[in-house]
C-alpha positions as MATLAB code, in Angstrom:
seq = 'XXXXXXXXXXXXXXXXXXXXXXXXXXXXXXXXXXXXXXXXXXXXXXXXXXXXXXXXXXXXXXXXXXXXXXXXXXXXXXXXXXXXXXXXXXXXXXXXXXXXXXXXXXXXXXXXXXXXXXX';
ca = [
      65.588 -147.776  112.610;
      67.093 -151.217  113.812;
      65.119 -154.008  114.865;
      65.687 -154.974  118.299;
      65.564 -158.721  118.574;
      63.894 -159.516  121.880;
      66.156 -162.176  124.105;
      64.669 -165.769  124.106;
      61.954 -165.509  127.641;
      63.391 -166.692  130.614;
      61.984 -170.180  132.291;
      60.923 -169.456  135.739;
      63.501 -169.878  138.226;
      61.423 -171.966  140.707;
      61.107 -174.906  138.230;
      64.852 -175.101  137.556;
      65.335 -174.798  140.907;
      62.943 -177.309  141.836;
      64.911 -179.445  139.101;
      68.117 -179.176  140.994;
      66.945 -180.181  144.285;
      65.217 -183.340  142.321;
      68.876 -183.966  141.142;
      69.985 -183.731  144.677;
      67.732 -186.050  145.975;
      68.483 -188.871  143.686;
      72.160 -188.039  144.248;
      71.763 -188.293  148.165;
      69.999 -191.866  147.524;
      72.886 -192.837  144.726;
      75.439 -192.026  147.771;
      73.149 -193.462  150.496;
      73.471 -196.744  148.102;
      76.819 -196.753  147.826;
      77.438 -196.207  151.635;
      75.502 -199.304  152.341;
      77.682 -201.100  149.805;
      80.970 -199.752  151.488;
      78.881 -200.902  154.809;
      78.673 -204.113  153.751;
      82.099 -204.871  153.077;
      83.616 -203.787  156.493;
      80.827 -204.851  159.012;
      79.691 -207.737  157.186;
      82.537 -210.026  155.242;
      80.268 -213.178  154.999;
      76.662 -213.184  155.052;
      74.961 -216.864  154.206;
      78.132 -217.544  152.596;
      81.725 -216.426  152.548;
      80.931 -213.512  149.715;
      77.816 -212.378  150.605;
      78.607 -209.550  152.125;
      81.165 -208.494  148.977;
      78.325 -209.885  146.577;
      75.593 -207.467  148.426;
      78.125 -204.785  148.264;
      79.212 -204.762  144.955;
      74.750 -204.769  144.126;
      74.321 -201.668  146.485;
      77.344 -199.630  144.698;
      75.925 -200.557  141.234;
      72.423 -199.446  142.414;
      74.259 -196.547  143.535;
      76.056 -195.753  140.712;
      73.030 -196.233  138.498;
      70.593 -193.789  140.645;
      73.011 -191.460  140.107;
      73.222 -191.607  136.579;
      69.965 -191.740  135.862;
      69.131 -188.852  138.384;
      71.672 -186.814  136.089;
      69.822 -187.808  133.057;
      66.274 -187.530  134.149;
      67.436 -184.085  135.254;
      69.607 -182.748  131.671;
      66.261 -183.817  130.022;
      63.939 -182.008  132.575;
      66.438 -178.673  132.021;
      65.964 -179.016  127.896;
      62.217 -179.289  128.565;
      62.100 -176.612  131.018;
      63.992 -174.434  129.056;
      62.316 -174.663  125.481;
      58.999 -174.614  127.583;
      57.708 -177.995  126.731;
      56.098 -180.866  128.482;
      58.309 -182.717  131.420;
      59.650 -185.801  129.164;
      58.355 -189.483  130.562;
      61.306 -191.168  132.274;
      61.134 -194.834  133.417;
      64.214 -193.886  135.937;
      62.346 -194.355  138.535;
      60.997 -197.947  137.934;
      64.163 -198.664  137.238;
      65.930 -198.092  139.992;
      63.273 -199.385  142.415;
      63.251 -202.980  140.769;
      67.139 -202.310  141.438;
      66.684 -202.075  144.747;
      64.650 -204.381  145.226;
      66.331 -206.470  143.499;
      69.478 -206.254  146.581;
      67.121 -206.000  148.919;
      65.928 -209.438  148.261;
      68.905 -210.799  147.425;
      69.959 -209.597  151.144;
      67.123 -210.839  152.775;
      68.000 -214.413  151.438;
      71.175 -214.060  152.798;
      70.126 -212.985  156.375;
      67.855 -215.847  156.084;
      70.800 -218.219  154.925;
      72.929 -216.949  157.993;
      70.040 -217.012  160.729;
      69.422 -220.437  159.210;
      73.104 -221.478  159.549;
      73.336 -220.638  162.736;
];
């Protein structure tokens, strides 16, 4: 009689799922990011100086780019996890990013300041 090999068990759905819409949510704050940057550009050419506004940009569609990424990452290594049924892996994307955007968030406020200043 053949042995029946039984398939590999299924992760539960609601943790991949829940995996995805993770994934979604740093992609909606990568594009958020990069909005802001394209922002930037058109409604604000000089901001404390005459490229401000292009050096602000050019900081919000790297943060972009780089949530994004790392959302993608921090979510291929959540599906390996998931699916051999291991621990969640530690990821540092998220202090990451933050001190990102931070980092252009400060960087704009000293520009505001610099323009209000100006005059």
């Amino acid at each position: 009689m053949p042995s029946r090999e039984e398939p590999p068990p299924h992760p539960d759905y609601r943790f991949s799922l829940a995996n995805e819409r993770t994934l979604l949510a740093w992609l909606r704050t990568g594009l958020a990011l990069v909005a802001g940057g394209v922002a930037m550009t058109q409604f604000v050419p000089e901001l404390g100086f005459p490229a401000g506004g292009p050096v602000v940009s050019v900081g919000l569609l790297l943060a972009g780019l780089a949530t994004a990424l790392a959302g993608y990452r921090r979510y291929r290594r959540n599906d390996e996890a998931i699916v051999a049924d291991r621990p969640l892996p530690p990821s540092a994307a998220a202090t990451w990013v933050t001190g990102l955007v931070a980092g252009v968030v400060l960087a704009l406020l000293v520009l505001v300041v610099a323009e209000v200043v100006r005059g």
